[in-house]
C-alpha positions as CSV (number, residue, x, y, z in Angstrom):
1,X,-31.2,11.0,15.4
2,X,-30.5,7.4,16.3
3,X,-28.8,6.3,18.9
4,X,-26.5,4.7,16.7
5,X,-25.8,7.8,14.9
6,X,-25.8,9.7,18.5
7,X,-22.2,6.7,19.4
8,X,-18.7,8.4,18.7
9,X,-15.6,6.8,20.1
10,X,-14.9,10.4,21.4
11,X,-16.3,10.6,24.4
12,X,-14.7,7.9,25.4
13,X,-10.6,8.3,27.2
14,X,-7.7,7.9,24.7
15,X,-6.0,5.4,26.8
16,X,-9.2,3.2,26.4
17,X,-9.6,3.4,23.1
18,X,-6.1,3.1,22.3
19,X,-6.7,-0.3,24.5
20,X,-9.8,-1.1,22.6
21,X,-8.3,-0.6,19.4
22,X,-4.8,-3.0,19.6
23,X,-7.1,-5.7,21.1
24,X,-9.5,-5.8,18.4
25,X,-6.9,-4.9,15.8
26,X,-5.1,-7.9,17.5
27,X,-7.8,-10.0,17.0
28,X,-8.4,-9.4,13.7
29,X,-5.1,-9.7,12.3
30,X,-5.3,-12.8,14.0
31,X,-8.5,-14.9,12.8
32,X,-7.6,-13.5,9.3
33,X,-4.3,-15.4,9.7
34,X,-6.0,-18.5,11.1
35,X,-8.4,-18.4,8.5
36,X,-5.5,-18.6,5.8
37,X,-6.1,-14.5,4.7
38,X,-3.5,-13.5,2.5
39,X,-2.0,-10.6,4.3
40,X,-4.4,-11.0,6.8
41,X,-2.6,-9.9,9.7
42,X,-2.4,-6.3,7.8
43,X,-6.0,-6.7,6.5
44,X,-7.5,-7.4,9.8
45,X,-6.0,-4.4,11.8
46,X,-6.6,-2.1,8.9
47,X,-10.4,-3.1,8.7
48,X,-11.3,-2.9,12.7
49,X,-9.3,0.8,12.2
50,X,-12.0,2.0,9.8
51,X,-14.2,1.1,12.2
52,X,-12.6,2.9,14.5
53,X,-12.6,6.5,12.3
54,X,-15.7,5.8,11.4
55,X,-17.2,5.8,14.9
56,X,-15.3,9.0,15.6
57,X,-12.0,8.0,17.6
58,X,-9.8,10.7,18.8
59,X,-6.5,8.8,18.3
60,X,-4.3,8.6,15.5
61,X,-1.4,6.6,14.9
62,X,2.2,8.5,14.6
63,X,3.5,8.6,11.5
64,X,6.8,7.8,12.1
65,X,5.2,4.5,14.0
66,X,3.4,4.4,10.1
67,X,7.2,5.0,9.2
68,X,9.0,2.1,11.0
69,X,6.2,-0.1,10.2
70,X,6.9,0.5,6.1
71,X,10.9,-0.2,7.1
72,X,10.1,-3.6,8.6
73,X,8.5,-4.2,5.4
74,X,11.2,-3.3,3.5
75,X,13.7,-5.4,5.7
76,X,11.6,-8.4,5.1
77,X,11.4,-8.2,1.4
78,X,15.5,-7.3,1.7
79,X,15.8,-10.8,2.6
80,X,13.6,-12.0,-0.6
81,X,16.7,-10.2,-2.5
82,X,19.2,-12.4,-4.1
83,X,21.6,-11.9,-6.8
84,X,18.8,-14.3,-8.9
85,X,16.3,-11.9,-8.5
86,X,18.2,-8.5,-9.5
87,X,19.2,-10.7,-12.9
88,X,15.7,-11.1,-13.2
89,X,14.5,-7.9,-12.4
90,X,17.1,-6.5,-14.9
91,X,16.0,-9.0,-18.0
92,X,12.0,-8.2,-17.4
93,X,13.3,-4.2,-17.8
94,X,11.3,-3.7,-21.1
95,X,7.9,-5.3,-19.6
96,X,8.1,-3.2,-16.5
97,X,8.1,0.0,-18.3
98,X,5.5,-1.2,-20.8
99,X,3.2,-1.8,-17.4
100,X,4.1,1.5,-16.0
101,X,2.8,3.5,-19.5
102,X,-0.4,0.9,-19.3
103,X,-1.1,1.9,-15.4
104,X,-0.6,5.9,-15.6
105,X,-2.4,5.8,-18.7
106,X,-5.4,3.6,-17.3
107,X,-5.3,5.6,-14.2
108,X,-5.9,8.8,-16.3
109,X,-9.1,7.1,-18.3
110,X,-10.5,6.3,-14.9
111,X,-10.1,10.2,-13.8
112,X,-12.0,11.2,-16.9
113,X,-14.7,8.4,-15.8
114,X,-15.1,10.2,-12.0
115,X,-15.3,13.9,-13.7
116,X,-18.4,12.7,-15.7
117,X,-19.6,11.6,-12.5
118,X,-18.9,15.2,-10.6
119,X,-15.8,14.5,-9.3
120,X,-13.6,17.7,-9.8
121,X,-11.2,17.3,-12.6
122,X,-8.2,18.0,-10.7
123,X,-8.8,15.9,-7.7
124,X,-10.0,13.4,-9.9
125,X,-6.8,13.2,-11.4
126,X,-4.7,13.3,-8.2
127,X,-7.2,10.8,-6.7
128,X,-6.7,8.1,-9.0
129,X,-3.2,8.7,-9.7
130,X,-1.5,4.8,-9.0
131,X,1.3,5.9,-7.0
132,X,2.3,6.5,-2.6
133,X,-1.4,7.8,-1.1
134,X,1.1,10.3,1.6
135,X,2.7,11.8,-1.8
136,X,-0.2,12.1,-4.3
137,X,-2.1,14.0,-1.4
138,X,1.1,16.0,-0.7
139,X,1.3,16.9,-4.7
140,X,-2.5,17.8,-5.1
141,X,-2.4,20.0,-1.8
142,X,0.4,21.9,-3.4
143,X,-1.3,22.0,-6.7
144,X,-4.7,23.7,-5.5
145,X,-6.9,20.1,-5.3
146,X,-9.2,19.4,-2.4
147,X,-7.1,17.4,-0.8
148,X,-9.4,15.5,1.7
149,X,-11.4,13.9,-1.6
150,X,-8.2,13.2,-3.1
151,X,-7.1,11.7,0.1
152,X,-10.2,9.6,0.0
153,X,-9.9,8.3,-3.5
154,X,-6.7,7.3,-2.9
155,X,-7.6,5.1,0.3
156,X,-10.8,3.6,-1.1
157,X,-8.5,2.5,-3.5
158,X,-6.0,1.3,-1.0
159,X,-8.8,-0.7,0.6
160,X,-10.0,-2.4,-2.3
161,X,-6.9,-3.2,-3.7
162,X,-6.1,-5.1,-0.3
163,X,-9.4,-6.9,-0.2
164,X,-10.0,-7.6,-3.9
165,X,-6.1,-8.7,-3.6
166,X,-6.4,-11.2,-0.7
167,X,-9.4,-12.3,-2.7
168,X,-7.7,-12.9,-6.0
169,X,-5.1,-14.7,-3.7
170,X,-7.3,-17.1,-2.3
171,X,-9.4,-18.0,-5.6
172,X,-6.2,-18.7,-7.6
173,X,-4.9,-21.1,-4.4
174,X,-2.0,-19.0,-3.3
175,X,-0.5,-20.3,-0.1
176,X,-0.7,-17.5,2.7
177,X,1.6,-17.3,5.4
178,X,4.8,-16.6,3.4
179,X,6.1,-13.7,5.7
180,X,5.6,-16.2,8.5
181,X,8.0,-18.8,6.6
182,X,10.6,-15.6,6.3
183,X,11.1,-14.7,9.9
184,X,11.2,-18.2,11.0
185,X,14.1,-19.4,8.5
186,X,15.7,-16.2,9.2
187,X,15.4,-16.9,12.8
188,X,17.1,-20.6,12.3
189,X,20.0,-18.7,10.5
190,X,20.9,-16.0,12.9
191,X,23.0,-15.5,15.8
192,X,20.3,-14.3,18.2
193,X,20.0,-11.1,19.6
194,X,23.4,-9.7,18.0
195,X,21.5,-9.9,14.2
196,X,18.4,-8.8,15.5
197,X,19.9,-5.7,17.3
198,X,22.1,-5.2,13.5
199,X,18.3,-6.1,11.8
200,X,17.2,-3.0,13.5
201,X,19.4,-0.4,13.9
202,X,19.7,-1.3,9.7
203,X,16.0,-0.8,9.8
204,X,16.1,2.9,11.8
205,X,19.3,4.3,9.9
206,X,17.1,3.2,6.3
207,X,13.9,4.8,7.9
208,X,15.9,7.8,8.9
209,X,18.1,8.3,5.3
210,X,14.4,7.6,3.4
211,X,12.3,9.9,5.3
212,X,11.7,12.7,3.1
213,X,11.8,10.3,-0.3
214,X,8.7,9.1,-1.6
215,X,7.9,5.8,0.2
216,X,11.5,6.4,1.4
217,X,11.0,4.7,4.5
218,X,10.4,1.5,2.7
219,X,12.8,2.0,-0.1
220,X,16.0,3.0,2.1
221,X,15.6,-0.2,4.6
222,X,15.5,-2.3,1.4
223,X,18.3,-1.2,-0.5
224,X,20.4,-0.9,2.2
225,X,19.2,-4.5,4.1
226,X,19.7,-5.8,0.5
227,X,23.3,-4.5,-0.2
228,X,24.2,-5.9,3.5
229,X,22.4,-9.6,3.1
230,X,24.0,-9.9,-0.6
231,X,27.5,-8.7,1.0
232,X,27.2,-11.2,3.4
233,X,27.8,-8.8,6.3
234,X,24.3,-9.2,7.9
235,X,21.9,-11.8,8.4
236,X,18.4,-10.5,8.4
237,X,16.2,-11.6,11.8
238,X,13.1,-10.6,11.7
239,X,10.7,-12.6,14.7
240,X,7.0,-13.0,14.0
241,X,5.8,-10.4,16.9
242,X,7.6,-7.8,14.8
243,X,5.9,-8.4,11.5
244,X,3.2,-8.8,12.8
245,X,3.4,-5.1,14.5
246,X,4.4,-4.0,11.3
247,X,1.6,-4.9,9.6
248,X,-0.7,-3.5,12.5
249,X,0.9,-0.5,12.4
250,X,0.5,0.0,8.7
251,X,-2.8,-1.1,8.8
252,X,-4.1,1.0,11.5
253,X,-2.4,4.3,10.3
254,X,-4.6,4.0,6.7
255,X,-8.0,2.7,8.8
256,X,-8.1,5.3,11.3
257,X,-8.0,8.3,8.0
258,X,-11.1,7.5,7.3
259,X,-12.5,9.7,10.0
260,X,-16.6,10.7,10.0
261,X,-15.8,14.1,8.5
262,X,-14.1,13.0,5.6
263,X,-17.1,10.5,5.4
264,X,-19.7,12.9,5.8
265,X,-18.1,15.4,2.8
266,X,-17.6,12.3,0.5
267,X,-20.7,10.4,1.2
268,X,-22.4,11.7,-2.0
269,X,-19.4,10.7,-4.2
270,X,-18.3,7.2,-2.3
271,X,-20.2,5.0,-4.7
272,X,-18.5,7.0,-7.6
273,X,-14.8,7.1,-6.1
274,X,-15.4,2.5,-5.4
275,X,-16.4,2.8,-9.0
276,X,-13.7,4.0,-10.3
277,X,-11.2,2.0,-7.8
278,X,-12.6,-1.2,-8.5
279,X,-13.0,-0.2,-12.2
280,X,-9.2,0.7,-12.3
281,X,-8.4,-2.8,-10.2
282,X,-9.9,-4.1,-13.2
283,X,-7.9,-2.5,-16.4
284,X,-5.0,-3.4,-14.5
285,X,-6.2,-7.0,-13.9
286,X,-7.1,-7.4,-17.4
287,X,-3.2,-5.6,-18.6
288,X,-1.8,-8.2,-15.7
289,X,-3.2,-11.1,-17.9
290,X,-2.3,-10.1,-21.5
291,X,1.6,-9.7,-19.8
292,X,1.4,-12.6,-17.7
293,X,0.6,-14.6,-21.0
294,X,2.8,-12.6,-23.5
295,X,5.6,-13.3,-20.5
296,X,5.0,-16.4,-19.2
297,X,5.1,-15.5,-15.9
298,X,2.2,-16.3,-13.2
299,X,-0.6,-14.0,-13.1
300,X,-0.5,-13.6,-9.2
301,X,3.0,-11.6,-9.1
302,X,2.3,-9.8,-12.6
303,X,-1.4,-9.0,-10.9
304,X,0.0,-7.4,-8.0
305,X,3.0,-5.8,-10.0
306,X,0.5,-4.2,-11.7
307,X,-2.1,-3.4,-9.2
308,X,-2.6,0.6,-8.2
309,X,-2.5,-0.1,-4.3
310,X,0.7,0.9,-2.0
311,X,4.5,-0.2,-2.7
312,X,3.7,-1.9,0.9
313,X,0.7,-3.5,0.9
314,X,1.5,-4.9,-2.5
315,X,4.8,-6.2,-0.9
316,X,2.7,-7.4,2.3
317,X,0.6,-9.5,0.2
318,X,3.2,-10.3,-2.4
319,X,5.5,-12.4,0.7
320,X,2.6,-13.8,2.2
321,X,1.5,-15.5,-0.8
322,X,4.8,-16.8,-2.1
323,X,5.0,-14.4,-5.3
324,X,7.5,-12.7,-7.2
325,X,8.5,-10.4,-4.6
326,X,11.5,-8.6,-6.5
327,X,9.0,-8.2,-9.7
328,X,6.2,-6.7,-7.6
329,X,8.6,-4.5,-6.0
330,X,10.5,-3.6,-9.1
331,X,7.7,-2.7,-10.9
332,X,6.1,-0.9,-8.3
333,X,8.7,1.1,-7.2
334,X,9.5,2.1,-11.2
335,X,5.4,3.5,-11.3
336,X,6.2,5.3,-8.2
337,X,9.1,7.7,-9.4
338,X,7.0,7.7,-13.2
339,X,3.5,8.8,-11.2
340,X,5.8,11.2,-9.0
341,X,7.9,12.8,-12.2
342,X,4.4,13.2,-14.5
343,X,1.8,13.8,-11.7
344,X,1.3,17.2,-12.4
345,X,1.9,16.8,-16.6
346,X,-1.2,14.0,-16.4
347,X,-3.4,16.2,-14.0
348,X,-2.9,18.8,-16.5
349,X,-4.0,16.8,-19.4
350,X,-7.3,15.2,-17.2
351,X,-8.1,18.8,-17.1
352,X,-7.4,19.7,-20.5
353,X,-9.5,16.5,-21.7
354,X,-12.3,17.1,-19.4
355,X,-12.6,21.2,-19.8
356,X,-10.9,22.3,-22.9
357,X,-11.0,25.8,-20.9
358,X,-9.6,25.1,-18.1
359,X,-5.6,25.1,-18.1
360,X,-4.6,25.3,-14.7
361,X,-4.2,22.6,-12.3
């Protein structure tokens, strides 16, 4: 054995690594963002974290720090919310339904792909299922799935969607540093610390209200920093040093799941499972242009409306690149309630299709 293969974060103390981990992480986010990286202060941490499992470190980020990370998110597209938007968001109803069939249906073509490939039926179908990566993993445990493959799948897919993302955001010219723009104008329109202390506790009581919902934590700050900013009773103030934690947070949280273990059991099937994430990235590129054209909207916010990654990294990336935040988050959040209603109905059928035979999930 190598000495390479010998190295393992382990042996090393947790305060050190910990240390190690927000420097780097740091770091990251930050030449990303100098280097004009859509979303590239969540892109960075998230990449030097899967390093970090990888090599075999101990720590693991709270999830309630995962959590408040996903609220900060929400608070910051809150302030993206006007009335404008929630008329818009309203009149693109039929299109964002249409998407939704599309996505689940596309997502249940690529299963069928991975099973031909040896990829169990089941977790295949839970694996590639477009909707919160915590839930889907939650469902399949419940169901009888493996669910460290499907927790795999659905984080390769995670990972490509956020690269292949800031990618797509880059080659079609999209300005990065949008979340940047946000906290500073909301900065210039607050009253100092008294908004930011309201900007948070709104940000704890929606974490708290939304913590056993489905991507809850992001939903509740939203809705309820939206209902307050459109009232006019608060005046969202987010500063830079928070987002930017946010993002961290988030991005560390996915990177460190890809421990060696998980690694190790998958290694056989990894080409497979970035197969079928980069094939589904695809589909859903391709459904993104047909509506974009039939619609007449821009293909960047109908891309990431339509793209299978997480409600928040699709809003990370959606801000920072000047999009149509309340359509990406509309449409998201409409394919997370539809994947989380007809999970188990669509794992059922993958099955069916795949082994006539076989009728239990």
């Amino acid at each position: 054995m190598s000495s390479s293969a010998r190295f393992s974060l382990h042996a090393y103390p947790a305060p050190l690594q910990w240390l190690a981990l927000v420097l780097l992480a740091g770091a990251g986010g930050y030449l990303l963002k100098l280097l004009a990286v859509p979303a590239g202060q969540f892109l960075g941490p998230m990449l030097v974290a899967i390093g970090f499992g990888v090599c075999g470190a101990s720590i693991r980020m709270h999830r309630y720090a995962f959590k408040l990370g996903q609220g900060c998110i929400g608070i910051l597209v809150a302030h993206s919310m006007t009335l404008a938007v929630l008329v818009s968001i309203v009149q693109s109803w039929p299109m964002m339904l249409f998407a939704t069939l599309v996505t689940v249906s596309l997502s249940a073509l690529v299963a069928l792909a991975l099973v031909r490939m040896g990829i169990p039926a089941s977790t295949a179908a839970w694996g590639t299922s477009p909707g919160a990566a915590s839930a889907m993993v939650s469902m399949a445990d419940d169901y009888g799935a493996d669910s460290r493959v499907v927790a795999t799948l659905q984080y390769v897919r995670v990972v490509c969607v956020v690269v292949i993302g800031a990618l797509v955001s880059r080659w079609l010219g999209a300005p990065a540093g949008g979340s940047e723009v946000h906290a500073t104008e909301v900065t210039l329109q607050s009253f100092g610390l008294v908004n930011l202390g309201l900007t948070v506790a709104t940000l704890l009581v929606g974490v708290a209200l939304g913590n056993r919902l489905p991507a809850g934590a992001l939903l509740m700050p939203l809705l309820l920093g939206g209902t307050l900013q459109i009232s006019g009773l608060l005046h969202i103030t987010l500063p830079n040093w928070l987002l930017a934690t946010a993002y961290g947070a988030i991005g560390c949280y996915v990177g460190l799941r890809f421990d060696r273990p998980t690694i190790e059991y998958v290694w056989r099937r990894l080409p497979a499972m970035i197969l079928g994430a980069v094939l589904m990235i695809a589909l859903c590129a391709l459904s993104a242009w047909f509506l974009a054209t039939l619609s007449g909207k821009d293909f960047l916010s109908v891309y990431l409306a339509t793209s299978p990654g997480g409600l928040d990294t699709m809003a990370i990336i959606a801000v920072d690149t000047h999009s149509d935040v309340g359509l990406v988050l509309a449409m998201q959040t409409l394919r997370l309630f539809a994947v989380i209603l007809t999970g188990a109905f669509v794992a059922r059928l993958v099955i069916r299709l795949a082994n006539p035979r076989q009728i239990t999930v």
